[in-house]
N, C-alpha and C positions, 0 to 999 in steps of 0.2 A: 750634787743634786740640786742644791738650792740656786745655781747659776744657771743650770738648766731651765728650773721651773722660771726665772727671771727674765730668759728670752724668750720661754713660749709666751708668759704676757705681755712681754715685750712687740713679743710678733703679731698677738689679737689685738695690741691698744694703736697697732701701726696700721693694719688690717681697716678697724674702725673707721681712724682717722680718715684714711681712703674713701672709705666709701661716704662718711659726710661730706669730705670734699665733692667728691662727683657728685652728689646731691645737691650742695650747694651750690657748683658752678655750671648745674644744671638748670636751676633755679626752678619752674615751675615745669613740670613732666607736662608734655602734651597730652590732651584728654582735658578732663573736667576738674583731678583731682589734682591740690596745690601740694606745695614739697612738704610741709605738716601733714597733711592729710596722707602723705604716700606715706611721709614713714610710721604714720600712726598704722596705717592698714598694713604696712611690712611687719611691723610687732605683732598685732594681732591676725594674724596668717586666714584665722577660722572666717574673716568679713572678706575678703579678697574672695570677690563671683564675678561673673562678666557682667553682669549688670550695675555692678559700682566703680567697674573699671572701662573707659572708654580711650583705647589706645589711638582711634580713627572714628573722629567723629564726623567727617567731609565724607563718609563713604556714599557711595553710590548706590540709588534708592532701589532695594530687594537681594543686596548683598547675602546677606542674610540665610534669603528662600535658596540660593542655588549655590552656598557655599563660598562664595568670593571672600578673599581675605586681602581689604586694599592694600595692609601695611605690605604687605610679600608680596602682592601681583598676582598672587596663584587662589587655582580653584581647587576643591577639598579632592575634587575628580577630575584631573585636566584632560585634555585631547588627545587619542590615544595614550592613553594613561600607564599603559605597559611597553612603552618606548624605551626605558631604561633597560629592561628584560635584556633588551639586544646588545647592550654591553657589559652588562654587570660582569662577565667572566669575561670580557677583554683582556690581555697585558701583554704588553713587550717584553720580550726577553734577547734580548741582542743575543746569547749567545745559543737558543733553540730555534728562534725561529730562520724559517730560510725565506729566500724574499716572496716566495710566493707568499707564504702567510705573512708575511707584514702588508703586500699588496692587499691581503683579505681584509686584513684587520684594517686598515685606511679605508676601503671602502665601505665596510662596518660604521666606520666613525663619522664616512661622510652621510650616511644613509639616517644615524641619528643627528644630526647636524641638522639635516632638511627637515626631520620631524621636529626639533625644538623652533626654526621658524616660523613653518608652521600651527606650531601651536599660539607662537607670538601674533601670525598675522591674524588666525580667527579669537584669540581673545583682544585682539585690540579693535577687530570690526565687531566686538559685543560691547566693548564701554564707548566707543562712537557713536553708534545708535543706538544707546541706551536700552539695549534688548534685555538686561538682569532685571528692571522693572518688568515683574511679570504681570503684577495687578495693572498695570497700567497697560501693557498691550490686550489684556482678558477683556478691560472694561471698552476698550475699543472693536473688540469683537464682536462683544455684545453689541452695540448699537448699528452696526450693520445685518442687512439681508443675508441670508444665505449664498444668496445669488452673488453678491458682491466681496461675502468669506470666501465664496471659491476661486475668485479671481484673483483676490490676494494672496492667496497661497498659491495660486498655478505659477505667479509672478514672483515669490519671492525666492528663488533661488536667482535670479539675476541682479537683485539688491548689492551683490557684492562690485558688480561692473562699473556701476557709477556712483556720485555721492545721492546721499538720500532722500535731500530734497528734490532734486529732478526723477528719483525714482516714485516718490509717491503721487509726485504731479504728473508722471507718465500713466500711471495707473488710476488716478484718478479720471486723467481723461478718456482711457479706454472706458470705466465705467460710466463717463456720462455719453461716450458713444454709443453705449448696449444700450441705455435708456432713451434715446433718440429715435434709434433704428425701430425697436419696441412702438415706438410714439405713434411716427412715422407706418409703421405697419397698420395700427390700429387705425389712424387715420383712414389709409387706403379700403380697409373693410367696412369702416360707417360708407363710405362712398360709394362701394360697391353695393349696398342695400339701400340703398337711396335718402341718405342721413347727409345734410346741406350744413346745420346750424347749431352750437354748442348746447342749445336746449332740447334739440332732439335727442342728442347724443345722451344728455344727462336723462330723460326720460328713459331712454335705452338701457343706459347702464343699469336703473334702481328698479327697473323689470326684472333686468336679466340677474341682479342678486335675489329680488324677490323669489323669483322662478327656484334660483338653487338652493336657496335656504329651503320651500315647498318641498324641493324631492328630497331634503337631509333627512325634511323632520317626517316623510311619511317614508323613507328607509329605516330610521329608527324605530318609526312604531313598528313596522313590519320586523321588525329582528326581534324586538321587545317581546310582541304576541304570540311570536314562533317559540320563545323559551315557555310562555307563561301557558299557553294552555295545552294540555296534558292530550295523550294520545289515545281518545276513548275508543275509538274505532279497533283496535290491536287488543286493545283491552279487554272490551268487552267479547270481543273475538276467541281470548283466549278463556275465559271465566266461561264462554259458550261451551266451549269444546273441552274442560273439565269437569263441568255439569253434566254433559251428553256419557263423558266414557263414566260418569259414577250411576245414573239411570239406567243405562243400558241394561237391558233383558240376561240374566248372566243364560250361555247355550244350553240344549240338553246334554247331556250326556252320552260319551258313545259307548255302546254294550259291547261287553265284553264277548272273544270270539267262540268261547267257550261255550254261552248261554246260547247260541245260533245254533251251534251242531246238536243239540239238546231239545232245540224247538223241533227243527228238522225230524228229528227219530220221533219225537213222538206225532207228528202228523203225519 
């Protein structure tokens, strides 16, 4: 008994020794926390949160928001995420299957095969163009037109065809084309009403905002007026016409036919 309980200590002090070694000759854990600090937070298990542990501190800005975990490569929800589904119950069995089902089962394996590239090539076209920054493409949204969000979305599924800097500079020049063409049109129309000189034009223009703001704001009053004053006309119409049925004359009444045959006999 006692040579027993000699090598299970034996075995916990060998155990120990191990793991200070690797701690030692690991010397400082990547992240923020030094090899004191780790095994001070190893002992005390209850401080160990993810906010005093930083495994990947180089991560890629908005990891975070959509899940990404750099140390693995993977996302909490990859692409086609239920790809695995298709093999889970795969297995060779040399001696049931006949070759058609090994044929199946290979094309099974190749058909998962394409889906894990695939998942390879679209998450590595999202850390190339830093698209897990979500606040940072939101804020560039924002500072465009409408006009100009809808052109970058009609265009971004071909972002993957070439690299990204020629892809924005393609699109950027399509939008300063629409703005051109726009210019250009306007121009043609001062011309057409007989506008020569950028002064006129500017006279032109702060009329014709004048003009529309005029018909906003006497649309509004007109909607305003239509809530606010009440419909006396209907009204009054009806308070007439249950005045009239409560005055009304009530009729005589009709004799009965009895009292007729009665009048008759006696004249």
């Amino acid at each position: 008994g006692e040579g027993g309980g000699g090598g299970e200590e034996k075995e916990k002090q060998d155990f120990s020794e191990c793991v200070e070694a690797a701690v030692a000759g690991a010397g400082k854990i990547p992240g923020k926390l030094s090899k004191s600090e780790w095994k001070k937070q190893m002992i005390d298990t209850k401080n160990v949160t993810r906010e005093n542990i930083r495994y990947y501190d180089d991560k890629p800005a908005g990891s975070d928001v959509v899940g990404y975990m750099p140390a693995r490569g993977d996302f909490d929800v990859e692409w086609d995420n239920e790809a695995e589904a298709l093999i889970c119950d795969c297995v060779f069995d040399e001696k049931k299957d006949t070759d058609q089902d090994r044929e199946l089962k290979a094309k099974v394996l190749e058909m998962y095969y394409w889906k894990l590239e695939e998942r390879l090539r679209r998450k590595g076209f999202l850390l190339e163009r830093g698209l897990l920054d979500f606040k940072r493409h939101q804020a560039q949204e924002r500072r465009r037109s409408k006009e100009e969000r809808d052109l970058w979305a009609q265009y971004r599924p071909f972002a993957r065809f070439w690299p990204q800097e020629e892809h924005e500079e393609y699109v950027r020049g399509l939008n300063d084309q629409r703005k051109i063409r726009r210019r250009i049109e306007q121009l043609q129309h001062y011309r057409r009403i007989g506008l020569r000189s950028d002064a006129e034009m500017d006279v032109h223009e702060k009329e014709k905002r004048k003009r529309e703001l005029d018909e906003k704001a006497k649309k509004g009053k007109g909607e305003t007026s239509s809530y606010l004053v009440p419909k006396s006309g209907t009204q009054r119409s009806e308070r007439s016409r249950n005045r009239g049925d409560d005055d009304a004359e009530p009729e005589p009444p009709v004799p009965a036919l009895g009292g007729v045959k009665e009048s008759k006999k006696q004249l």
